[in-house]
SEFI-869396 format. One record per atom (N, C-alpha, C): residue in three letters; y, z, x. Coordinates in steps of 0.001 Angstrom, whole numbers, plus 500000, padded with zeros to 6 digits. Atoms other than C-alpha are relative to their C-alpha. Layout:
N
ALAYZX/...
END
This chain:
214
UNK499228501071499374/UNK217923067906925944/UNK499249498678499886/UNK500842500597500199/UNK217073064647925484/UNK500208498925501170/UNK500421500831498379/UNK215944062126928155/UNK499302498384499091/UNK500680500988500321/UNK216015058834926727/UNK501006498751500715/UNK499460500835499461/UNK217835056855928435/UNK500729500335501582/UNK499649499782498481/UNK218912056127932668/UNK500752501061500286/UNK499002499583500080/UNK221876058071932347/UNK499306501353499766/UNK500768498810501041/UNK220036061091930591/UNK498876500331501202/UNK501189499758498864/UNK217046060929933104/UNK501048500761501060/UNK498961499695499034/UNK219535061290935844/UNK500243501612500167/UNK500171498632500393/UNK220739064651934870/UNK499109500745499286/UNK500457499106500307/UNK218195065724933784/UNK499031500306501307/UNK500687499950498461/UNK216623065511937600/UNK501142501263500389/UNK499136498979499347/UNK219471067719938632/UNK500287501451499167/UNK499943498525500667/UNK219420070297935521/UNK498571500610500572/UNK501276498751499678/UNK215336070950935919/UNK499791500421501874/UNK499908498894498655/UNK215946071330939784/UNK501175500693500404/UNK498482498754499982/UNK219197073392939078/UNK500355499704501593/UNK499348500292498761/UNK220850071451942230/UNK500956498830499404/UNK499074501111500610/UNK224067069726941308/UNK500220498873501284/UNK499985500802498847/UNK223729068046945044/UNK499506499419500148/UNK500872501205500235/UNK221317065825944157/UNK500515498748499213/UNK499421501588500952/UNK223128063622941546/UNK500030498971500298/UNK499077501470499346/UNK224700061277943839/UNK498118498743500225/UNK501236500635499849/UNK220281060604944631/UNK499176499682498874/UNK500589499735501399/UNK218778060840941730/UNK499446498635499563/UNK500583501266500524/UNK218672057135940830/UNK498713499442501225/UNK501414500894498748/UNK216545056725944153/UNK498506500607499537/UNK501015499779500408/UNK214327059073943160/UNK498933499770498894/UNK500443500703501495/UNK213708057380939434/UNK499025498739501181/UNK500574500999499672/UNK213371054522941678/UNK498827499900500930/UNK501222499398499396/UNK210819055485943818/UNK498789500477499149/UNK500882499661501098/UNK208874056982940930/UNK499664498925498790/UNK500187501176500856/UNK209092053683939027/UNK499038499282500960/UNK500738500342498856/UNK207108052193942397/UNK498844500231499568/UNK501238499238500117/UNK204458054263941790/UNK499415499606498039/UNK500313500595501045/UNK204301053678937958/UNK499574498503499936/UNK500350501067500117/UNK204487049912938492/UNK499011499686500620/UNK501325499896499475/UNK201473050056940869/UNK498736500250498906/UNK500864499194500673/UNK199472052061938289/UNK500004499490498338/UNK499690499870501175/UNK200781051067934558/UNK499992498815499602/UNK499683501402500539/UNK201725047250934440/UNK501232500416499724/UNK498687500180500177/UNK204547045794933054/UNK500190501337498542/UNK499757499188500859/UNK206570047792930188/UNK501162499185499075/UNK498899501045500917/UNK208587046402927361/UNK501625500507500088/UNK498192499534499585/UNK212748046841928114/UNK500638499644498851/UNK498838500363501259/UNK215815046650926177/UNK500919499784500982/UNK498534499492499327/UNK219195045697928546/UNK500945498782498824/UNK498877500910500544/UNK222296044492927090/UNK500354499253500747/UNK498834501064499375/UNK224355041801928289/UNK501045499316498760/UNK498750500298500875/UNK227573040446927509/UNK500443498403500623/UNK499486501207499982/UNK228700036615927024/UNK500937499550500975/UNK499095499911499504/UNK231261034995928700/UNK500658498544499236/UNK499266501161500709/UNK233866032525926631/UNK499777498601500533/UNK500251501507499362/UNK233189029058927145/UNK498694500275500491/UNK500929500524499177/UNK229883029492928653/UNK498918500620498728/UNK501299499744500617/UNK226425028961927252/UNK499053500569500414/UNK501347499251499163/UNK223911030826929793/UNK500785501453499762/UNK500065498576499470/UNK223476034655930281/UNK498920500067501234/UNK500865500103498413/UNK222360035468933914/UNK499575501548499923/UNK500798498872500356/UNK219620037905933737/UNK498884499942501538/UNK500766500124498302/UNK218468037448937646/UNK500013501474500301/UNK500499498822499602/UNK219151041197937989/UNK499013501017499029/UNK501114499689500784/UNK216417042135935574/UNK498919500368500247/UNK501371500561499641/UNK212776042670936524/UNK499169499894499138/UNK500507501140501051/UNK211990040442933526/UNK498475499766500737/UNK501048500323499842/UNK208436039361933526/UNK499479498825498700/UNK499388500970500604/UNK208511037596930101/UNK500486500858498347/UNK498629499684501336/UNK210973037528927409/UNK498973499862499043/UNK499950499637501647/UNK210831038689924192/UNK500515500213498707/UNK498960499965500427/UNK213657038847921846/UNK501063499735500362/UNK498162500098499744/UNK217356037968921820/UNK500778500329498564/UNK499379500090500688/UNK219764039394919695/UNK501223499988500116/UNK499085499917499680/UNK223223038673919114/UNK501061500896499001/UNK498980499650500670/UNK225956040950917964/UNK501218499528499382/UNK498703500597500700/UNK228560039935915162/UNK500392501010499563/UNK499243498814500495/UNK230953042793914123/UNK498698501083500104/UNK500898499169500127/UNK228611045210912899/UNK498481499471499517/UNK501696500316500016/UNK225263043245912578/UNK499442499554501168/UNK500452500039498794/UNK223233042376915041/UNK498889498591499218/UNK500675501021500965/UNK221597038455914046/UNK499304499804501253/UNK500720500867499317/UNK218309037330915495/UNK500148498698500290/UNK500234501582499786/UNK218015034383917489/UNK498885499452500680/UNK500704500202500082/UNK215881032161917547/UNK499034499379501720/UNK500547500447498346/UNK213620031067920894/UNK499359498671499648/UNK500586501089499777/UNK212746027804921982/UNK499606499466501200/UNK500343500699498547/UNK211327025663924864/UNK501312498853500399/UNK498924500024499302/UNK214029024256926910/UNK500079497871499731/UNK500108501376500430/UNK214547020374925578/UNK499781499740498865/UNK500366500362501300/UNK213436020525922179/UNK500972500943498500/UNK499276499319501230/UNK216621022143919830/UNK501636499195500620/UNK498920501060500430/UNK219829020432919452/UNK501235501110500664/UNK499075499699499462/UNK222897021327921691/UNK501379499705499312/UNK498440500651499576/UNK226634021238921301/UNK500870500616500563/UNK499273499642499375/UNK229491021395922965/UNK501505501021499087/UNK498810499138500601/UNK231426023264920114/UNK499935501333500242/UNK500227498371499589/UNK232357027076920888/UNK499679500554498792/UNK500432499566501312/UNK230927029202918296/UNK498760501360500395/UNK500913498868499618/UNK227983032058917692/UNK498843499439499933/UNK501433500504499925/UNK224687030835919220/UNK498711500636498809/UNK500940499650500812/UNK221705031065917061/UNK498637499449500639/UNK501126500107499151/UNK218788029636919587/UNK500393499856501353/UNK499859499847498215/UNK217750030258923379/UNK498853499838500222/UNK501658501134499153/UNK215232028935925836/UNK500505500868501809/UNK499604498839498886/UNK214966030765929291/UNK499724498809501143/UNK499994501287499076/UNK215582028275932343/UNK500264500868501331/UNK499716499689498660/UNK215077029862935908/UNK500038501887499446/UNK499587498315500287/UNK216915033631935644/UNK501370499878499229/UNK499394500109501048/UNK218721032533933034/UNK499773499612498745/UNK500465500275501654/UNK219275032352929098/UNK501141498727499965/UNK499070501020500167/UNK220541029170928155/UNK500023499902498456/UNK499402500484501475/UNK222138028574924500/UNK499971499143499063/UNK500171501604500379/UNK222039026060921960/UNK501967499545500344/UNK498412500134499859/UNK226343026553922327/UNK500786500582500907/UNK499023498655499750/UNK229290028004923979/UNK500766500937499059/UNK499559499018500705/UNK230563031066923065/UNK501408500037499984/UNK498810500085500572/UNK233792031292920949/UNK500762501466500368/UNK499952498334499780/UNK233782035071922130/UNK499245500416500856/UNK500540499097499134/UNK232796037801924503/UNK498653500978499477/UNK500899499287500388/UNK229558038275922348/UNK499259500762500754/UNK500297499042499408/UNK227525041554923011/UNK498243499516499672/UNK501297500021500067/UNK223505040833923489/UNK499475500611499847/UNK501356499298499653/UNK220327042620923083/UNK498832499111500849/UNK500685500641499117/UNK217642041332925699/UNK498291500850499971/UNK500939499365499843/UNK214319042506924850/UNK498350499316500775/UNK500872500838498839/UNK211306041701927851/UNK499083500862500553/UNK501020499596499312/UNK208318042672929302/UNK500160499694501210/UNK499747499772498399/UNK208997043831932855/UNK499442500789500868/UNK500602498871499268/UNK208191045945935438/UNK501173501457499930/UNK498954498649499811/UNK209882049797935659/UNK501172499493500238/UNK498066500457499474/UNK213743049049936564/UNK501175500554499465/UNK499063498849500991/UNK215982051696934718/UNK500998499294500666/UNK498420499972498418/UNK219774050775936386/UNK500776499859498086/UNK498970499852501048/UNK222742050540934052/UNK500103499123498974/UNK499905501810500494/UNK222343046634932918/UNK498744500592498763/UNK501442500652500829/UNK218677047959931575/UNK499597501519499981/UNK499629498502499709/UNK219508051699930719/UNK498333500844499127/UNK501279499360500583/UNK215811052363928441/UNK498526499274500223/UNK501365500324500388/UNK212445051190927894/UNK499133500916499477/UNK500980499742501074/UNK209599051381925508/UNK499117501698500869/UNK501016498888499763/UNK207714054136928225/UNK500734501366499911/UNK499216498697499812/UNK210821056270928690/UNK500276500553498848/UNK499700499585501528/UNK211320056504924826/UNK498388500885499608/UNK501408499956499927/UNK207402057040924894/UNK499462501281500582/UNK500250498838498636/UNK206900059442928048/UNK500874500116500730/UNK499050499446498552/UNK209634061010929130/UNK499596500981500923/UNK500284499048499264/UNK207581063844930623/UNK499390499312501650/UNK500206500106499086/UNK206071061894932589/UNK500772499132501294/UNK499095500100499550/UNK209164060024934010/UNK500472500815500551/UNK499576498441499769/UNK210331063058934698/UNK498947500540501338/UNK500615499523499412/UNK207803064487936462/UNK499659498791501319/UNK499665500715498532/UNK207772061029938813/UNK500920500350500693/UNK498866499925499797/UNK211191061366939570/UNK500331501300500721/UNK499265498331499646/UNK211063065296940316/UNK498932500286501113/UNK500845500020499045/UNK208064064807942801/UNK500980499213501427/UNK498862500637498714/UNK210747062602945203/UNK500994500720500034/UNK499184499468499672/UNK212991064913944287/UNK500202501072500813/UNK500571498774499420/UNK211219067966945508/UNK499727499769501732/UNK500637500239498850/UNK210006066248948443/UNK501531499757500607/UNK498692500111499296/UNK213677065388949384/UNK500737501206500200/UNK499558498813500077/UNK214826069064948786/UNK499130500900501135/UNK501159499569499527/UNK211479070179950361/UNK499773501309499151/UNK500091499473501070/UNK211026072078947125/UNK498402500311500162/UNK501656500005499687/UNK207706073841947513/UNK499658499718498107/UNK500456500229501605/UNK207947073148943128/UNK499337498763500016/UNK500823501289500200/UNK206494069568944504/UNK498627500237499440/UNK501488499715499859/UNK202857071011944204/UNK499916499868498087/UNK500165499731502104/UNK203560071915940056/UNK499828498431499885/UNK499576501931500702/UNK205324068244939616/UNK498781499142500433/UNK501134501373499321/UNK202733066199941538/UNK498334500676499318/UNK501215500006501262/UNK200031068043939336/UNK499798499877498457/UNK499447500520500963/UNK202111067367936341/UNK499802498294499863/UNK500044502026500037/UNK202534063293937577/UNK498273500118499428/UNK501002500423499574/UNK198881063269938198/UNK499495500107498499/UNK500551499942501222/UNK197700064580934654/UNK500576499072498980/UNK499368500658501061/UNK200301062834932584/UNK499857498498500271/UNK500180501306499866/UNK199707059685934355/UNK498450499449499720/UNK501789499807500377/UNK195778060274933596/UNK499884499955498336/UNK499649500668501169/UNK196858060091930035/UNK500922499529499427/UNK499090501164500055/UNK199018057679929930/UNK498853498849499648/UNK501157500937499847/UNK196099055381931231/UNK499540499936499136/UNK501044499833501160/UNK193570056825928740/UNK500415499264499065/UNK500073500415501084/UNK195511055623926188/UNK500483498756499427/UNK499717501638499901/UNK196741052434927245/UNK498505499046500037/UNK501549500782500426/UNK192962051667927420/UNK499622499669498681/UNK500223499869501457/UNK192522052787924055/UNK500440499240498978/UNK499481500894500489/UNK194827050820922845/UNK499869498160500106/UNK500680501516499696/UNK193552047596924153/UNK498949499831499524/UNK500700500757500577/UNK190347048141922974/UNK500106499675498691/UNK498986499902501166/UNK191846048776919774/UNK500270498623499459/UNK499207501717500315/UNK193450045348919709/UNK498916499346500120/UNK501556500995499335/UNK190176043510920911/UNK499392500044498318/UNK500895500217501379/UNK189003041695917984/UNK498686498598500417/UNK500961501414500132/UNK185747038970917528/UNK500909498900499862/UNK499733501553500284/UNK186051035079917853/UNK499098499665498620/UNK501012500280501362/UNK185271034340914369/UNK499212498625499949/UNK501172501340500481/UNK183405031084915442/UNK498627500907500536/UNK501213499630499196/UNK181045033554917059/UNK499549500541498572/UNK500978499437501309/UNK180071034552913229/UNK499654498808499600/UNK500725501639500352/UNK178921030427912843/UNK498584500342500741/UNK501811500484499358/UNK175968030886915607/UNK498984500337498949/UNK501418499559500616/UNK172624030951914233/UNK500072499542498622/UNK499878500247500930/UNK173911029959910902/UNK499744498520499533/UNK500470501185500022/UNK172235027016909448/UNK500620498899498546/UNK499766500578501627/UNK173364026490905757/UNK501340500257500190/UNK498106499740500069/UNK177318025579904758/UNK499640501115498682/UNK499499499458501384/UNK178655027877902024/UNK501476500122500040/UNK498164500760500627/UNK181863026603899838/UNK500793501591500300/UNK499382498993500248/UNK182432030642899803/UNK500889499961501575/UNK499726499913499111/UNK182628030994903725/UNK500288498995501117/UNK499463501255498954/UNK183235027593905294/UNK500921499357499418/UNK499384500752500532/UNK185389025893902933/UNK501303500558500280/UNK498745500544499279/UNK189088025281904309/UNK501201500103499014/UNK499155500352500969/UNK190352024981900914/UNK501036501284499293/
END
């Protein structure tokens, strides 16, 4: 079964504790287990859609827990065209309706270079905190670690059931969230590179090979 998305998590809280009386909770318990991740993990990179509205140039992305943007794409029939980002004053507006091609983020909103000629369909991609809901149905950890989603989610669930299976899950969270960490470290140092003026100290002589610009 696969567990990649809100919807998918959901039931799958109510198949692995074989209780169909949980459903209606289920999103509390994600949400509760996202708590605990966002304490422990940082932000995480999202995907939610949103959808245009004719005549208007903003998308309102206030129910988000955006942290900062990262992509915008917009859907035309069957492609999907990047657009482009800018700072909020410096790209050329008009008032004709049509399919935007740059955005600039003002408050908890996306503002446009145009209005829309149509009920275009967005992609919204952002570094946020946990926040699964319907608007913002995946992210990069749940595609990543669904076990251990899972295993947040089924520790509130247990504890709401009074499921003595909490003891497995909450030694499940505890390990999978133990490498999780590990390798979010790993990956940072990973990325960690030298300041290449720090290979100038001590160096006394130019050379055309290694200083020259040209």
């Amino acid at each position: 079964m696969a567990i990649s998305t809100y919807s998918e998590l959901k039931t799958a809280i109510s198949d692995w504790m074989a209780r169909s009386d949980v459903s209606g909770v289920a999103a509390d318990f994600i949400t509760l287990a996202e708590a605990r991740l966002n304490r422990l993990l940082g932000v995480v990179g999202t995907t939610a859609t949103l959808t245009g509205t004719i005549g208007s140039d903003e998308l309102d992305i206030s129910a988000l827990s955006w942290h900062e943007p990262q992509n915008l794409y917009v859907a035309d029939g069957e492609s999907e065209l990047y657009m482009t980002p800018r700072a909020l004053g410096t790209y050329v507006t008009t008032t004709i309706e049509g399919r935007p091609s740059i955005w600039a983020i003002e408050g908890n909103k996306i503002v446009m270079d145009r209005p829309l000629d149509q009920a275009y369909s967005f992609r919204f991609v952002y570094l946020g905190r946990f926040a699964l809901s319907d608007a913002a149905p995946t992210n990069e950890f749940l595609t990543d670690s669904p076990d251990l989603y899972l295993a947040a989610s089924l520790v509130w669930g247990c504890g709401y059931t009074k499921d003595p299976a909490i003891a497995l899950w909450k030694q499940n969270l505890d390990e999978f969230t133990q490498e999780v960490a590990n390798e979010n470290a790993r990956k940072k140092r990973s990325q960690l590179t030298s300041d290449p003026a720090l290979a100038m100290i001590g160096r006394t002589r130019y050379s055309i090979r290694a200083d020259s610009t040209t």
